[in-house]
C-alpha positions as CSV (number, residue, x, y, z in Angstrom):
1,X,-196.1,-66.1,99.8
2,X,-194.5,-69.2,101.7
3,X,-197.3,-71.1,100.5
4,X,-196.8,-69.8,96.4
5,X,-193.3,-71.1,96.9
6,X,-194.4,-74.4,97.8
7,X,-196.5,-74.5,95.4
8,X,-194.5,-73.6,92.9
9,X,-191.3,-75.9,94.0
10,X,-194.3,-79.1,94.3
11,X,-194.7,-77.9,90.4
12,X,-191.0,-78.1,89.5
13,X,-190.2,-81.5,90.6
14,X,-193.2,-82.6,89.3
15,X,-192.8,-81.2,85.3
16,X,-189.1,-81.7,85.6
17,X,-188.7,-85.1,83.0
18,X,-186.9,-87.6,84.2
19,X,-186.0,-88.8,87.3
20,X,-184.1,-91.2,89.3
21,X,-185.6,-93.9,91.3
22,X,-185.1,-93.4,95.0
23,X,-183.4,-96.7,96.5
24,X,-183.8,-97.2,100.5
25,X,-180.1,-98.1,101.0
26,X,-180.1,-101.2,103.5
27,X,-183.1,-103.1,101.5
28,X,-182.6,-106.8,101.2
29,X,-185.0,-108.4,98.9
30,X,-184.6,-112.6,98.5
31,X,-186.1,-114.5,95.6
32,X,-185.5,-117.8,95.4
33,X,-181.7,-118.1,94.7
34,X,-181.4,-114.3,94.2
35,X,-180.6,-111.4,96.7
36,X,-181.0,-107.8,96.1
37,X,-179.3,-105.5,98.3
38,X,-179.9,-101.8,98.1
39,X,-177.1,-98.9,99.2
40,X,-175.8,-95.5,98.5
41,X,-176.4,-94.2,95.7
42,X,-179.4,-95.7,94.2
43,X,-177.4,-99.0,93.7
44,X,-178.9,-102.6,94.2
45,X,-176.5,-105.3,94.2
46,X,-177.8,-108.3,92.9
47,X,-176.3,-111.8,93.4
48,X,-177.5,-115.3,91.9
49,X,-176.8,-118.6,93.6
50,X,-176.2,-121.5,91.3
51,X,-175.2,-125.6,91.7
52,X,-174.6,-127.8,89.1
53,X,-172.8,-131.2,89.9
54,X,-171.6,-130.7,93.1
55,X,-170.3,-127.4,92.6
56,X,-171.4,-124.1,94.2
57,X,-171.1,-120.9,92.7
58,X,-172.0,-117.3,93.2
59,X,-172.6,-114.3,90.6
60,X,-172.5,-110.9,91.4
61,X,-173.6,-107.7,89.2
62,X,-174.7,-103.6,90.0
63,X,-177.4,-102.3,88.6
64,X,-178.4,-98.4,89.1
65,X,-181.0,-96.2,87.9
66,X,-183.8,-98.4,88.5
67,X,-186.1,-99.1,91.8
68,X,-185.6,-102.2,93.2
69,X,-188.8,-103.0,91.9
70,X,-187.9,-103.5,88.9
71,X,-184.3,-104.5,89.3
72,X,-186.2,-107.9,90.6
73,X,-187.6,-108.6,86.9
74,X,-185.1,-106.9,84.8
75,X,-183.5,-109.0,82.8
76,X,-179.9,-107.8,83.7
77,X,-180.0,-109.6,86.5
78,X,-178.8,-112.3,83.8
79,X,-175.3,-110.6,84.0
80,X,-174.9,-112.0,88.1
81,X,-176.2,-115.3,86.9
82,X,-174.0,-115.5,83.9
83,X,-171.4,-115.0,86.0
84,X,-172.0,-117.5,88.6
85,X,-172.4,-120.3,85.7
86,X,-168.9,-118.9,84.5
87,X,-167.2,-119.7,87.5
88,X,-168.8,-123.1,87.8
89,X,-167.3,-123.8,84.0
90,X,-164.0,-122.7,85.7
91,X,-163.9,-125.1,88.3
92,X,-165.1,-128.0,85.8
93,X,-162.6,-126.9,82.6
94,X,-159.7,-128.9,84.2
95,X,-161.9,-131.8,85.0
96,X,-165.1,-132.7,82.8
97,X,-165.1,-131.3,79.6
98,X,-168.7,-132.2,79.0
99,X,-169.8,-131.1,82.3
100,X,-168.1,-127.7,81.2
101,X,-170.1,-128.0,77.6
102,X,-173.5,-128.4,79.7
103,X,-172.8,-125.6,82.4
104,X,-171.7,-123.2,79.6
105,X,-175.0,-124.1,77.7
106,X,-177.2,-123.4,80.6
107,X,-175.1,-119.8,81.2
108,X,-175.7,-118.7,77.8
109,X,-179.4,-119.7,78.0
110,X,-180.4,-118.0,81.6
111,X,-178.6,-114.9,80.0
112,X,-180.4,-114.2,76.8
113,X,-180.1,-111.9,73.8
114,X,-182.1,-109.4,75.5
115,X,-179.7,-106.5,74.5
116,X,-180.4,-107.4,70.5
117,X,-183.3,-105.3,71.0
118,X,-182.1,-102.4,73.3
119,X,-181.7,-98.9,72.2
120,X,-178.2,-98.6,70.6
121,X,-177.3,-101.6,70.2
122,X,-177.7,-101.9,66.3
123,X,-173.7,-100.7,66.3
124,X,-173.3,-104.5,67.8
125,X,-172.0,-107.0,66.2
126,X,-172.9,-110.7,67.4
127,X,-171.6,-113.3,66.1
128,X,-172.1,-115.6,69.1
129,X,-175.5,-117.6,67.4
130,X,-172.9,-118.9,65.1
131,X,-170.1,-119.5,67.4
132,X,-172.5,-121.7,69.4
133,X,-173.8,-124.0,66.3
134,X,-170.2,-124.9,65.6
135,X,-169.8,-125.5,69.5
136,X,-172.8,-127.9,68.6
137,X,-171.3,-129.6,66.3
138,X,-167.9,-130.0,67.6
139,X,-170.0,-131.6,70.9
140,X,-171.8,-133.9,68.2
141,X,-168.4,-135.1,67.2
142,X,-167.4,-135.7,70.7
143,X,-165.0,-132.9,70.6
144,X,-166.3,-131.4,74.6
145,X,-163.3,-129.9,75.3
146,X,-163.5,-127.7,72.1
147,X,-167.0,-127.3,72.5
148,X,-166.6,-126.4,75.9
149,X,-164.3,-123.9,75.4
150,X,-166.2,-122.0,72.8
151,X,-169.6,-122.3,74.5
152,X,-167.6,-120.0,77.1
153,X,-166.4,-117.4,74.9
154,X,-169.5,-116.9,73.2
155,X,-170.9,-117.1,77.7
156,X,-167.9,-114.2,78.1
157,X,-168.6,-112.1,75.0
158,X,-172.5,-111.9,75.6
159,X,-171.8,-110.9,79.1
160,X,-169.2,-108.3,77.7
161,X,-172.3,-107.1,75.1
162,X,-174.8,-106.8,77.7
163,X,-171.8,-104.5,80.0
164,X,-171.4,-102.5,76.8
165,X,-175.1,-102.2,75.8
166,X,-176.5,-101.2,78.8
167,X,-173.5,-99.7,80.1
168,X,-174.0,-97.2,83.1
169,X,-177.2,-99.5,84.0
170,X,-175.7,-102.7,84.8
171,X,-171.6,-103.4,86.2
């Protein structure tokens, strides 16, 4: 009888759906300038390490409901890395308006548009693609602080879209 209820619990689990991944909490994972650290929960903090022009800057996000796995090639990992390159812009904004143009640029880029394509997201509306031509063209003009300071609202916003888009997956 012991063994039927095994059995049958074995067969429960296994026809239940979905399920969580499990997460080892203490798990430290380092690639390149990114560290995944696993804990309670099923929670891996990720954090991204970036420099640009003598400045140093460090991007945190939480993602759950995956195994670390594939937190290391998900690409909301993006969100820690857009936030490192956002504080880098801070500390340039007062200082080098190009500089903050450039940094700005390469935030938006290592993030993406991955949530465009994510389930629910057709209720979005992105206007950033068009908010960074005219942040083009107000560089081209030699307008950097300008540029600068809408290549990091459109940085901000897309960040905000991924939160929203994938929200309960990535903090």
């Amino acid at each position: 009888m012991t063994r039927l209820a095994v059995v049958l619990s074995v067969l429960t689990v296994a026809c239940s759906g979905t399920t969580t991944p499990v997460v080892t909490p203490g798990q430290v994972v380092i690639v390149g300038d990114t560290t995944f650290r696993t804990r309670e929960g099923g929670v891996i903090d990720v954090s991204v390490h970036r420099t640009f022009r003598e400045h140093d800057a460090t991007g945190t996000a939480a993602l759950h409901g995956m195994a670390l796995e594939a937190a290391q090639r998900s690409a909301l990992v993006g969100v820690a890395t857009a936030r490192a390159w956002l504080s880098i812009v801070a500390a340039l904004a007062a200082t080098d308006a190009p500089a903050t143009y450039e940094a700005a640029q390469r935030g938006i880029d290592e993030l993406g548009t991955m949530y465009r394509g994510a389930n629910g997201s057709r209720h979005i509306i992105d206007d950033t693609g068009h908010a960074i031509l005219l942040a083009r063209m107000a560089a081209d003009r030699g307008d950097h602080v300008g540029a600068g300071e809408a290549l990091t609202k459109v940085l901000r916003d897309r960040v905000e879209i991924y939160l929203r888009t994938f929200q309960g997956t990535v903090e």
